[in-house]
VEXRO-85407 format. One record per residue (C-alpha): residue number from 1; residue in one letter; y, x, z. Coordinates in steps of 0.25 Angstrom, whole numbers. Each point is the difference from the previous one (the first is absolute). Layout:
# residues N
NODE   nr  rest     yy     xx     zz
NODE  NUM     A      Y      X      Z
...
# end
This chain:
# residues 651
NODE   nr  rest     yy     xx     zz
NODE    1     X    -90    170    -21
NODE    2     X     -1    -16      6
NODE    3     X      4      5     12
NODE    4     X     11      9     -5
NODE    5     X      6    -13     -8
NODE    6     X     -2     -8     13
NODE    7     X      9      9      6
NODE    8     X     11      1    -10
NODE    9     X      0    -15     -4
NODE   10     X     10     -4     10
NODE   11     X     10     12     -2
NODE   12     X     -2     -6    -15
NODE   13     X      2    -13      5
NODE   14     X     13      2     11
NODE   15     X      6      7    -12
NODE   16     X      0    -11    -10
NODE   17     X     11    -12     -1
NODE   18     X     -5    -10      5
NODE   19     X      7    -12      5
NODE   20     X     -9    -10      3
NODE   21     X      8      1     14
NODE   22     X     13      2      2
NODE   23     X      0     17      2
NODE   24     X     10      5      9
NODE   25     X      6     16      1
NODE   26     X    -10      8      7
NODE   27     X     11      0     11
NODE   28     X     -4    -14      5
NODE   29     X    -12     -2      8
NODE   30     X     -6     -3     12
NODE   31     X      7      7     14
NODE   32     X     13      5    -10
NODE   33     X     12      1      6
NODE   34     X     13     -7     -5
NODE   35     X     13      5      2
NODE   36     X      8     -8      9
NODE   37     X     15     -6     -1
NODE   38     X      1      3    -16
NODE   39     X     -4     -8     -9
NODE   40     X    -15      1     -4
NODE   41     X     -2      3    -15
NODE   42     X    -15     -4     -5
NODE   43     X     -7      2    -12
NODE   44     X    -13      1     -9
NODE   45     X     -6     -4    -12
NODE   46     X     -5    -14     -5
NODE   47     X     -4     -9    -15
NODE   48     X     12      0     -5
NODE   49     X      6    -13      3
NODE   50     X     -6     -1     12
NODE   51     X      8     -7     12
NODE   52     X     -1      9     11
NODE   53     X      4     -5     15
NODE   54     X      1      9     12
NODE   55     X      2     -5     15
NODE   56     X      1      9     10
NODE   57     X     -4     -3     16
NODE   58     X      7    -14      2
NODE   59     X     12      2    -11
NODE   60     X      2    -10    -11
NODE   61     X     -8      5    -13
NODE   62     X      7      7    -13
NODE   63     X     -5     -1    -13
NODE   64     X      3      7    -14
NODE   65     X     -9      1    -12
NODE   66     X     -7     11     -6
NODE   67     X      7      7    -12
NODE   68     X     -7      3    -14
NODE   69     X     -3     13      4
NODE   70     X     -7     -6     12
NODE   71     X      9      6     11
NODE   72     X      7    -10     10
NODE   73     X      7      2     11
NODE   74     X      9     -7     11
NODE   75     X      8      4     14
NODE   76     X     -2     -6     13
NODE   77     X     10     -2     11
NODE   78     X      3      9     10
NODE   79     X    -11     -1     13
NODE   80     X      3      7     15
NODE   81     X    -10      9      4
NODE   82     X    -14     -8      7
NODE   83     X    -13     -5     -7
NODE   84     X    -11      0     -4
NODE   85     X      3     -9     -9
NODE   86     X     -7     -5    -13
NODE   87     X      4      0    -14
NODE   88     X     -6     -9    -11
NODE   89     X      1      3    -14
NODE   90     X     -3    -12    -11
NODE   91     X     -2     -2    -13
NODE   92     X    -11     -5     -7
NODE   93     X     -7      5     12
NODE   94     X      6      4     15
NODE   95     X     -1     15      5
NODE   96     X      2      1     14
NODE   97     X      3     11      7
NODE   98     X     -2      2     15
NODE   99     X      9      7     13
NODE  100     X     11      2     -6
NODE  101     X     11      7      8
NODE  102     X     14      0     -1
NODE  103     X      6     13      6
NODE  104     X      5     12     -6
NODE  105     X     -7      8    -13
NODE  106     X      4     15     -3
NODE  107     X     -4      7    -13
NODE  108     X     -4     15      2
NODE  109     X     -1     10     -9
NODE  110     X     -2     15     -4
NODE  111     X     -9     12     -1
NODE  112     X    -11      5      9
NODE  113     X      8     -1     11
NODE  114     X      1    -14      0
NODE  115     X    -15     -2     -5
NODE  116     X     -7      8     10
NODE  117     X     -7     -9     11
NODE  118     X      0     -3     14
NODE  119     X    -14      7      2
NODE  120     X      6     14     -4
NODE  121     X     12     -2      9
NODE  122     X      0      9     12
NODE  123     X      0    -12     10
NODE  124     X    -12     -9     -9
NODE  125     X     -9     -3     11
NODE  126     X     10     -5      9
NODE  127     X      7     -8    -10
NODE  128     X    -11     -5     -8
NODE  129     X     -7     -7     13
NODE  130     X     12     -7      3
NODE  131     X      3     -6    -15
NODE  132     X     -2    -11      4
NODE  133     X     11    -10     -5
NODE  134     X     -1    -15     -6
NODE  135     X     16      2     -2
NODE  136     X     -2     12     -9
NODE  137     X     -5     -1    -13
NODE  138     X     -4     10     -9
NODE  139     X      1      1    -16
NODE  140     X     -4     12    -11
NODE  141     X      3     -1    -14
NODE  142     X    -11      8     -6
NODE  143     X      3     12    -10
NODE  144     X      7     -4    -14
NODE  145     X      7      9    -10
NODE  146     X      2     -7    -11
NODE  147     X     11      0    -12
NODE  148     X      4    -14     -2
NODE  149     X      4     -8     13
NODE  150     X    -12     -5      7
NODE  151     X      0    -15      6
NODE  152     X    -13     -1      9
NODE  153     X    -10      9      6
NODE  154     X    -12     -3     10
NODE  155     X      3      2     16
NODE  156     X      1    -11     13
NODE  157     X      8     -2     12
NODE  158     X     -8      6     13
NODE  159     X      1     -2     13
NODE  160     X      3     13      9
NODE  161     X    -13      5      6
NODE  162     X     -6     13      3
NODE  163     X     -8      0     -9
NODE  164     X     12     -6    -13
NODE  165     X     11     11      7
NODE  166     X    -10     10      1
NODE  167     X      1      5    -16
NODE  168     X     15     -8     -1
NODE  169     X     13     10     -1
NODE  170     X      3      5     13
NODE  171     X     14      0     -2
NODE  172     X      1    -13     -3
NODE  173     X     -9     -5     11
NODE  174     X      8      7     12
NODE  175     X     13     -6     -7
NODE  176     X     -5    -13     -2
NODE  177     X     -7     -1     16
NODE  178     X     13      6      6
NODE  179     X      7    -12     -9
NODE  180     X     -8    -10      5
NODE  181     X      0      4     14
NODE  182     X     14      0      2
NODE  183     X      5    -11    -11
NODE  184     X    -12    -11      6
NODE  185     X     -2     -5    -14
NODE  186     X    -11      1    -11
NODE  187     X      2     15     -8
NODE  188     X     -6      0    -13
NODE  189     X     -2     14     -7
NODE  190     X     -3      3    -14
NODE  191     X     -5     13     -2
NODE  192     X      4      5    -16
NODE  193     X     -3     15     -1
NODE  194     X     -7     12     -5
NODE  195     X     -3     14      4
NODE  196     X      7     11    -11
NODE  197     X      9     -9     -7
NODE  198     X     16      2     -4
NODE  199     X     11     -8      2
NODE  200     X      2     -2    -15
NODE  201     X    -15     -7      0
NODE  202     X      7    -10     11
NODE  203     X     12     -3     -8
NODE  204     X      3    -11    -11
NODE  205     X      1      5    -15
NODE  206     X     13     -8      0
NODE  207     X      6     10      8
NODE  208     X     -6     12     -4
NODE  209     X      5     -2    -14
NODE  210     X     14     -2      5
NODE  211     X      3     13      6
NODE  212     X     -1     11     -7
NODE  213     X     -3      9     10
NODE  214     X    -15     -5     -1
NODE  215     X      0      0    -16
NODE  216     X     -9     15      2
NODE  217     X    -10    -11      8
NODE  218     X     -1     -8     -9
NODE  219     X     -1     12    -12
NODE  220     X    -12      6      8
NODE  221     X     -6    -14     -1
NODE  222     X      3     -3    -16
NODE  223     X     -5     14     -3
NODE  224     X    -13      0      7
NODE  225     X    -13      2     -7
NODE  226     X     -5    -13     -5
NODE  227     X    -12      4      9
NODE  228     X     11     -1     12
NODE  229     X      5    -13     -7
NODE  230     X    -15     -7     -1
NODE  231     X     -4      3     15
NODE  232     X     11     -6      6
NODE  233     X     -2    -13    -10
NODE  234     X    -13     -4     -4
NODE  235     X     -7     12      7
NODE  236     X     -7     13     -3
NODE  237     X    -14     -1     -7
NODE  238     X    -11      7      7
NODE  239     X    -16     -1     -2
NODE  240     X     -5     11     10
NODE  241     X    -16      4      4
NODE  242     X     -7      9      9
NODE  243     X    -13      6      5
NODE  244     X     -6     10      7
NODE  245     X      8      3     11
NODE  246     X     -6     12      8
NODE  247     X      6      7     11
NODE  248     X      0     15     -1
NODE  249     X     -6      9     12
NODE  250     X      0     15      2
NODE  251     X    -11      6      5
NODE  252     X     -8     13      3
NODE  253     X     -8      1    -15
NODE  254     X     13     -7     -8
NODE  255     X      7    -11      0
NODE  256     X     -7    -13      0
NODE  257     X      2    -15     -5
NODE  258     X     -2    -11      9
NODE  259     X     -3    -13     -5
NODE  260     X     12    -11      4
NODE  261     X     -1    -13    -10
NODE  262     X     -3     -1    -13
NODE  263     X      3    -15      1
NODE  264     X    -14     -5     -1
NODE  265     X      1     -5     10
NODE  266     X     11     -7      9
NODE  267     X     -1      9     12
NODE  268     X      3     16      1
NODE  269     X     -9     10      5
NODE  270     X      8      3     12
NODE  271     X      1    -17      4
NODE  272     X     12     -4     -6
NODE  273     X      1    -11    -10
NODE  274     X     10     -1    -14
NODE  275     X      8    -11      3
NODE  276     X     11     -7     -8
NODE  277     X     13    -11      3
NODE  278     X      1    -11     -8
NODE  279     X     14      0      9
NODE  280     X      4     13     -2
NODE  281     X     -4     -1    -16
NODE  282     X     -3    -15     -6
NODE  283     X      2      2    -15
NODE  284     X     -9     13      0
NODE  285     X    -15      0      0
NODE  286     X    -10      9      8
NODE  287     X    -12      1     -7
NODE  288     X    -13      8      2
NODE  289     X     -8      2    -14
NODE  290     X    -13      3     -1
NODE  291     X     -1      6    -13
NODE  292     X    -15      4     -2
NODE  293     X     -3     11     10
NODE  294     X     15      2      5
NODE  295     X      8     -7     10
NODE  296     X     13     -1     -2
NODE  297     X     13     -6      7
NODE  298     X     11     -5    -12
NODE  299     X     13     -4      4
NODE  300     X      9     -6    -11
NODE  301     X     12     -8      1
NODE  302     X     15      1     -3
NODE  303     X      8      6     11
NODE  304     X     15     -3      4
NODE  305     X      9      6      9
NODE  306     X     -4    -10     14
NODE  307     X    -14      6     -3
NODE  308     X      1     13     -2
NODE  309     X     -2      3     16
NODE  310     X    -10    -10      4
NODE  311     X    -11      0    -12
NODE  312     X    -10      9      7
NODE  313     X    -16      1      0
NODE  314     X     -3      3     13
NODE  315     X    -10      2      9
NODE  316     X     -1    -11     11
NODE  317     X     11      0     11
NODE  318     X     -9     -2     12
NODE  319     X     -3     13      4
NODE  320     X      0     17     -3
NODE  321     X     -8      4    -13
NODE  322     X     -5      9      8
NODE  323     X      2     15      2
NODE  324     X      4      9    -12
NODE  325     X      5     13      8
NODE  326     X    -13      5     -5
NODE  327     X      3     -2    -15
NODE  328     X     11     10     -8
NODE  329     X      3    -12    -10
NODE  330     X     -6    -12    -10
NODE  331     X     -4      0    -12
NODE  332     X      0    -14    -11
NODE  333     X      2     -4    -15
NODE  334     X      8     -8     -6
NODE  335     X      4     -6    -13
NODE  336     X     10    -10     -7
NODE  337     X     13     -2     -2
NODE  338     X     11      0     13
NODE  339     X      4      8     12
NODE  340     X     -6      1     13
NODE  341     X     -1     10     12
NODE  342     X    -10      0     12
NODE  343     X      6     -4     15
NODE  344     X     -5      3     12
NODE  345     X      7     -8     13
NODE  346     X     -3      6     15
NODE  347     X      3     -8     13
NODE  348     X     10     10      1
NODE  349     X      7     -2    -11
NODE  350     X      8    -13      4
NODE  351     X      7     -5    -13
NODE  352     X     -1      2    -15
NODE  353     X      1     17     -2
NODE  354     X    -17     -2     -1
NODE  355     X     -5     16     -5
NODE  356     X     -1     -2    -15
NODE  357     X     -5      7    -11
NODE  358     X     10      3    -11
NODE  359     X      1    -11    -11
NODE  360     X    -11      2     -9
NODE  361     X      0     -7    -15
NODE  362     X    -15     -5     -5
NODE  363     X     -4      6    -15
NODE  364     X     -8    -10     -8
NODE  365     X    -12      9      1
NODE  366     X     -7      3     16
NODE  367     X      7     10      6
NODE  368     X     -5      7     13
NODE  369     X     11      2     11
NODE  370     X      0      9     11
NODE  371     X      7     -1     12
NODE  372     X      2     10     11
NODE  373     X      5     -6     12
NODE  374     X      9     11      2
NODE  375     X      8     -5    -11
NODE  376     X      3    -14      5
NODE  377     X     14     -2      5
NODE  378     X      8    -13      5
NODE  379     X     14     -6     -6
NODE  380     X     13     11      4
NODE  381     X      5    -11     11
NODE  382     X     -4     -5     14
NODE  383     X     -7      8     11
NODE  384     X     -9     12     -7
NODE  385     X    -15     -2      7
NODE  386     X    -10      9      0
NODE  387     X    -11     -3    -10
NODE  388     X    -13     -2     10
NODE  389     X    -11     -1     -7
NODE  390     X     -8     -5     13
NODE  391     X      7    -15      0
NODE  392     X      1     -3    -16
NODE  393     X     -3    -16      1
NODE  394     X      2     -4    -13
NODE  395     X     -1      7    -15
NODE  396     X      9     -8    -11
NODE  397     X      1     -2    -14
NODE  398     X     14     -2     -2
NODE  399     X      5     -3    -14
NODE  400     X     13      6     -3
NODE  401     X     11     -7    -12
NODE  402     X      0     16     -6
NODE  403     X      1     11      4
NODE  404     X     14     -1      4
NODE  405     X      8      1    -13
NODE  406     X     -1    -16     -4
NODE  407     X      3     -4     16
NODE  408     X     12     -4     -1
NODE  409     X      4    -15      6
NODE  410     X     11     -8     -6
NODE  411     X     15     -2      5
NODE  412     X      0    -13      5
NODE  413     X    -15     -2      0
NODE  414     X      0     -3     15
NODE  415     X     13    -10      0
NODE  416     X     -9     -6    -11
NODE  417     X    -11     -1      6
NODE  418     X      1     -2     15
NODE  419     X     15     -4      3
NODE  420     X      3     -8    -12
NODE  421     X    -11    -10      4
NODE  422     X      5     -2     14
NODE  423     X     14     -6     -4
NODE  424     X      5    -10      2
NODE  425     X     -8     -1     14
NODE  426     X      9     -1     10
NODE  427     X      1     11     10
NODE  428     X      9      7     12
NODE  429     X      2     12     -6
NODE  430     X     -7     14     -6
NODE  431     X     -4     13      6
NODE  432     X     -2     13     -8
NODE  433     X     -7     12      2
NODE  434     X      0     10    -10
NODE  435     X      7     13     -7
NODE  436     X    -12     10      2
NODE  437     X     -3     -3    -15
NODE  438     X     13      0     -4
NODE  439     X      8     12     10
NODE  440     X      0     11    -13
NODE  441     X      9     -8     -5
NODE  442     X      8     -4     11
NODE  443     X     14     -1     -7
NODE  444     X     -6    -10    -10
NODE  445     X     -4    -10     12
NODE  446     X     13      0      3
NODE  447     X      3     -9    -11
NODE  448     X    -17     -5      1
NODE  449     X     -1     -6     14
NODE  450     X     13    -10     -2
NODE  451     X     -3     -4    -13
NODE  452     X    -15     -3      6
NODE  453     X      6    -10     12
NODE  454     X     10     -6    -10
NODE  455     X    -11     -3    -10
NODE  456     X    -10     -6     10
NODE  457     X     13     -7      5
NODE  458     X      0     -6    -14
NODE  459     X    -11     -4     -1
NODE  460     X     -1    -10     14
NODE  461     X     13     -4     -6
NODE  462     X      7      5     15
NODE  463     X      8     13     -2
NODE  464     X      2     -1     16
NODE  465     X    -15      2      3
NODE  466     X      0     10     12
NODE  467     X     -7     12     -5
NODE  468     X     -5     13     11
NODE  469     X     -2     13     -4
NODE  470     X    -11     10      6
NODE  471     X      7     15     -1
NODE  472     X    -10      9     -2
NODE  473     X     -5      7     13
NODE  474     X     -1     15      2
NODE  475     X    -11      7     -6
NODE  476     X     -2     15     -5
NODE  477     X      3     15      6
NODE  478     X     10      1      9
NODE  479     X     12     10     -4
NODE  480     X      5     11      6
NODE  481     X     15     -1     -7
NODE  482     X      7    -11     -7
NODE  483     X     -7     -4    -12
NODE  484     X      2    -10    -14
NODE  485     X     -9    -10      3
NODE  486     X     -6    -12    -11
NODE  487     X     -5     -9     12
NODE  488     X     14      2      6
NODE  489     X      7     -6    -13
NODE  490     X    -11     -9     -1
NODE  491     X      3     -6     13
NODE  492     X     18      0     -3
NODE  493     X     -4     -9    -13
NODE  494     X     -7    -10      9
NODE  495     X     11      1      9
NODE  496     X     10     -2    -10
NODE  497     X     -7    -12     -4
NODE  498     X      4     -7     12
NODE  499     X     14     -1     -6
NODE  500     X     -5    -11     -7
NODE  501     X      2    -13      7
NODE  502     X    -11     -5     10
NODE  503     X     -9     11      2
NODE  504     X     -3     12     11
NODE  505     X     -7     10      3
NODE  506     X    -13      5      9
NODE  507     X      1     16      4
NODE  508     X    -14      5      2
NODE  509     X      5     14      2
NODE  510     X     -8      2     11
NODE  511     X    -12     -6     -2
NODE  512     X     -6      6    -13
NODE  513     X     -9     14      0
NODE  514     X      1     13     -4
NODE  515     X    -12      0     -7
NODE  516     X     -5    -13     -4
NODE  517     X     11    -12    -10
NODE  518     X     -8     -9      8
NODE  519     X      3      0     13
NODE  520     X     -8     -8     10
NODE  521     X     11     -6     10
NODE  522     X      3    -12     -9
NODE  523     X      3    -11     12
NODE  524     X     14      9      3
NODE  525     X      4     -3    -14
NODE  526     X     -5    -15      1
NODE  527     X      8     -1     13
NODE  528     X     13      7     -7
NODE  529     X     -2    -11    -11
NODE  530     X      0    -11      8
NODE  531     X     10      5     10
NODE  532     X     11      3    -15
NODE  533     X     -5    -14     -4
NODE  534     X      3     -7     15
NODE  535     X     14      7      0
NODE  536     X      5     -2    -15
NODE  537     X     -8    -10     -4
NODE  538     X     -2    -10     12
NODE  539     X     12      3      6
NODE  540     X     -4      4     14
NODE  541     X      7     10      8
NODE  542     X    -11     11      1
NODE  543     X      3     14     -2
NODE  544     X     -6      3    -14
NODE  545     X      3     12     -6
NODE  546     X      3     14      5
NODE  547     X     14      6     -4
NODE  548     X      4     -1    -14
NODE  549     X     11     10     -5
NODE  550     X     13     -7     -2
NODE  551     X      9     10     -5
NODE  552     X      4     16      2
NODE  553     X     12      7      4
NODE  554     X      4     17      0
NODE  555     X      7      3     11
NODE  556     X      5     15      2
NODE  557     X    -14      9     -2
NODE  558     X     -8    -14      3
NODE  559     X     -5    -12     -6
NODE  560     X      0    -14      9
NODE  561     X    -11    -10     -5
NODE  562     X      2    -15      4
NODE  563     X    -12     -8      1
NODE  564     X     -1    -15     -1
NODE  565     X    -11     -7      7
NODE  566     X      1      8     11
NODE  567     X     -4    -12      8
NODE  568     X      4      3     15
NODE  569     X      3     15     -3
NODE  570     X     -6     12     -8
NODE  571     X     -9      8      7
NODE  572     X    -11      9     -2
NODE  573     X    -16     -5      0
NODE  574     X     -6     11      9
NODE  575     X     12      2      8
NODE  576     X      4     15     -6
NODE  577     X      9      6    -10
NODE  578     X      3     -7    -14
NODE  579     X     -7      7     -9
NODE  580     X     -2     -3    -15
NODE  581     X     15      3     -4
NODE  582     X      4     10    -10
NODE  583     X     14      3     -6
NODE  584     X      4      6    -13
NODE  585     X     12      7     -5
NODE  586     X      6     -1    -12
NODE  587     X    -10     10     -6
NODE  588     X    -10    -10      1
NODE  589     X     -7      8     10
NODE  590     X     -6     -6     12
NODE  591     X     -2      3     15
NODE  592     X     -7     -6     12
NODE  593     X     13     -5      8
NODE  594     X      1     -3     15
NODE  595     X      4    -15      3
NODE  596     X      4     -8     12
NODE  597     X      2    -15      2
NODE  598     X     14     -5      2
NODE  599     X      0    -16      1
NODE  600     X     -5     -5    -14
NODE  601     X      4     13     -4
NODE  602     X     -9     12     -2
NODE  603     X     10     15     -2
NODE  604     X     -9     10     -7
NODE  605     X      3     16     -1
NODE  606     X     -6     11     -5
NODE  607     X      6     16      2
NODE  608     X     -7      1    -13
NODE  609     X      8    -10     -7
NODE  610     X     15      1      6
NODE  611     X      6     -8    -12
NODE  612     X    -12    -11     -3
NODE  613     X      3    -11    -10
NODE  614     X    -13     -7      1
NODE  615     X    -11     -3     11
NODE  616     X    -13     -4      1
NODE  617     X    -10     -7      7
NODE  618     X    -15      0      0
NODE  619     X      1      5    -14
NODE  620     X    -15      5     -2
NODE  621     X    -13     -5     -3
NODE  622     X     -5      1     13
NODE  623     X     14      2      7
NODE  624     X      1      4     16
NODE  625     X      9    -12      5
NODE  626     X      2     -7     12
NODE  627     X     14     -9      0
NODE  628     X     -1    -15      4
NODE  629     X      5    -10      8
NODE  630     X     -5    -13     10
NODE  631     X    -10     -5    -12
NODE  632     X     -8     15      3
NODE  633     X     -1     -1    -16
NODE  634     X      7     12     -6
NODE  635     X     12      3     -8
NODE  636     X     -2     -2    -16
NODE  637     X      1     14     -5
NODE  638     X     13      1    -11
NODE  639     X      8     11     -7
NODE  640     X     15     -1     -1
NODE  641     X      1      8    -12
NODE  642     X     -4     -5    -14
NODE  643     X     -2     13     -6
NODE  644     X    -12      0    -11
NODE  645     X    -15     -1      7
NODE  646     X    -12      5     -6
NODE  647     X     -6    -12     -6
NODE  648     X     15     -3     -9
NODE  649     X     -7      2    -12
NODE  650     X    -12     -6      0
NODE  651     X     -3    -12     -7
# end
């Protein structure tokens, strides 16, 4: 138990208000990177009262004073790029914060596709032996859901390495190194995302509440069990034991139990060791009771929604737990009140879809739970492995907020909790990549994505912030006729978002996979990004973008399509026939069309259509495509009809 306390004592410590220095925004610290040419907006908390004086590098020093409510805060002149430099913070004490660098700083943000990290990327090896970058820095803002605006959180500056990019966003890495390279100054990338999430979760409640098109959001969210309400606020109660875990062997006379732990000891009979992060899990405790002649392992806690996916008893990391292909299942008993399920993770298995037990419920009394591993089965998403019972490296405990019912996260919980506290931090600009979670209801974002980029707008106070957009790759089956697709009215709402003022898109309609949502060639979509920044942005004369539709014109039996950013001249990326294209009559029925380029111009037909109304392009999940132009990145797939999609009426 000393022990235990020794470890939690500075968590208990860093989260208490102390001022006995001046205490800056988590953003501020040693090797950050400060935007350059704006003015530089700093902040953080002291006595109230308190003079606070700032100087940066050789700059003449400004002072303001703490307010009742502690908070201060002041602005800096604008700095070119160069550094380091050092920055002194004074009060009743001075805080001084080392290599500082002015250059540029880029927010990025999303789903899994922005979360997942260089070292799953299909070109890792090569990319993390080179990470090697004292003009890159890196910054993650951990996971918080949270229902009231949150305004500090624990995380630091790093210096790009191999071993700091290896787990960092891989998006955000290739962007930010192809940046640097070609701008020479400092890049500073701050890395705001989680795997799963909805747009509504990124998006402030000031703007949700003012357009009624998200008032069924925000219904689901007021009519939610209080359980649903508790988890996401204070957290969900759970006080969880086991014992006896056996694993289960057929054999010639009968099936026979093998003994595996029964906690007595810290070691397993088959070498592993139960493990538990204090990282992963700081407010919950992993006990092992011995209770007369039973050992037991008690886990109790509350749990939030930024734990639900880490809290895991485990065997330890280093190394298989041996071979279980000769074992049908395992066997253990529990008691308490929470949920839980067993996971099991496999070399093979290179992201978070672990085979996992269904959800199980503790009683208060023991209950004895059997589990065949027949039955295991990973998450509906990603590459499908096969369960390989020969290379099972770790068994976890991982404690689930429910069974599923009470797992809902809050609108705006995300905005709150890890956008909100980064304003006003000055910054370049945003990039965003997500509407997976959100492609259902594809209409709806329509109205979801802008008002997201107008709120963040808001809150740095700079509705002219450049915002890019990741459109969602191709992923799923192939068709063989025109089809309605989600994904396809998924990708026009994030087009259609580029209306607004300063933003543009990135299409990865070529780089995703049919069977996995988390495809591995991440550096082409870093290297779009910073090619869309460099050429609407920065200003440079690059070819950014592939062919983006312009307008549409019926001309006896045909339909002619003009492109804009054709960029030196549309063609097509693997020197054959357009393909992709389909034209509907006024029946709203479509056809696969024949289509030739003419200029900027491309003229589609179809026998089957001989008086089209509307045409189509790339208009599938995973649409056959292959129109582009000198920037080898392919046309944007569009519609030039509006007719009612499949996603409409969802809310």
């Amino acid at each position: 138990m000393f022990r235990r306390l020794l470890a939690v004592l500075p968590l208990i410590l860093a989260g208490l208000p102390s001022h006995a220095t001046p205490r800056l925004a988590p953003l501020f610290g040693d090797h950050m990177v400060l935007q350059r040419d704006k003015p530089i907006a700093v902040w953080g908390w002291a006595d109230p009262g308190e003079k606070i004086e700032v100087r940066l590098a050789n700059g003449a020093p400004v002072s303001t004073q703490a307010g009742t409510d502690s908070r201060w805060g002041l602005t800096l002149q604008p700095l070119p790029a160069g550094g380091p430099f050092v920055m002194r913070v004074a009060g009743k004490t001075t805080v001084v914060i080392h290599d500082v660098m002015i250059g540029d700083v880029w927010v990025l943000s999303g789903q899994s596709n922005m979360t997942f990290p260089v070292s799953r990327a299909s070109n890792a090896s090569s990319a993390i032996s080179k990470a090697s970058n004292a003009s890159l820095r890196l910054f993650t803002v951990p996971d918080e859901s949270s229902l009231k605006r949150s305004s500090s959180f624990q995380s630091a500056w790093q210096i790009c390495t191999p071993e700091n990019a290896k787990e960092f966003s891989a998006v955000a890495y290739f962007f930010g190194s192809e940046l640097e390279k070609r701008l020479q100054v400092p890049i500073g990338l701050i890395h705001s995302s989680w795997p799963g999430t909805s747009a509504e979760e990124w998006t402030d409640s000031t703007s949700l509440a003012a357009n009624p098109d998200f008032a069924p959001i925000l219904s689901r969210w007021r009519d939610a069990p209080d359980e649903t309400h508790m988890f996401a606020g204070d957290g969900f109660p759970f006080d969880l034991s086991f014992r006896n875990f056996v694993l289960l062997r057929k054999g010639d006379d009968g099936e026979q139990r093998v003994a595996f732990s029964d906690f007595s000891q810290a070691n397993n009979q088959l070498g592993g060791k139960w493990t538990y992060s204090w990282n992963t899990a700081p407010e919950s405790l992993f006990e092992i009771d011995r209770a007369k002649d039973d050992a037991v392992a008690h886990l109790t806690g509350r749990l939030r929604p930024q734990d639900s996916a880490a809290l895991d008893a485990s065997l330890a990391e280093d190394g298989q737990i041996g071979d279980l292909s000769d074992y049908s299942g395992i066997e253990f008993s529990a008691r308490g009140s929470g949920f839980f399920q067993l996971r099991f993770a496999q070399p093979t298995v290179t992201d978070e879809a672990n085979y996992a037990s269904p959800i199980f419920k503790a009683t208060r009394e023991w209950r004895t739970i059997r589990l065949e591993f027949s039955d295991l089965k990973q998450p509906d998403w990603g590459v499908q492995l096969p369960w390989t019972p020969s290379a099972v490296k770790q068994l976890m405990i991982a404690l689930r907020e429910s069974g599923g019912e009470y797992a809902m996260r809050p609108p705006s919980g995300l905005y709150n909790g890890m956008i909100a506290p980064l304003a006003p931090f000055s910054i370049r600009g945003f990039v965003w990549y997500q509407g997976e979670g959100n492609a259902g209801r594809a209409y709806q974002y329509r109205e979801l994505l802008p008002a997201l980029i107008q709120g963040w707008r808001k809150a740095w106070n700079d509705q002219d912030l450049p915002f890019l957009i990741v459109q969602l790759p191709n992923h799923g089956a192939r068709q063989a006729q025109p089809v309605e697709s989600a994904w396809a009215e998924l990708r026009e709402a994030q087009l259609q978002a580029t209306r607004l003022p300063h933003t543009a898109i990135a299409v990865t309609i070529d780089v995703g996979e049919a069977d996995n949502v988390h495809p591995a060639d991440k550096a082409d979509v870093g290297d779009r990004l910073a090619l869309l920044a460099l050429g609407t942005v920065y200003g440079q004369h690059v070819a950014y973008s592939g062919p983006v539709y312009g307008s549409a014109k019926v001309e006896q039996g045909t339909i002619r399509v003009h492109f804009r950013n054709t960029f030196g001249g549309l063609k097509t990326g693997d020197g054959k026939p357009l393909t992709g294209f389909e034209l509907g009559g006024a029946d709203r029925r479509f056809a696969w069309a024949n289509a030739k380029i003419e200029g900027d111009d491309v003229v589609v037909s179809s026998p089957g259509v001989p008086n089209p109304v509307a045409v189509r392009y790339a208009w599938a999940d995973n649409p056959v495509q292959n129109l582009t132009n000198s920037s080898g990145i392919p046309a944007s797939p569009f519609r030039t009809d509006d007719w009612s999609g499949i996603t409409v009426d969802a809310k």
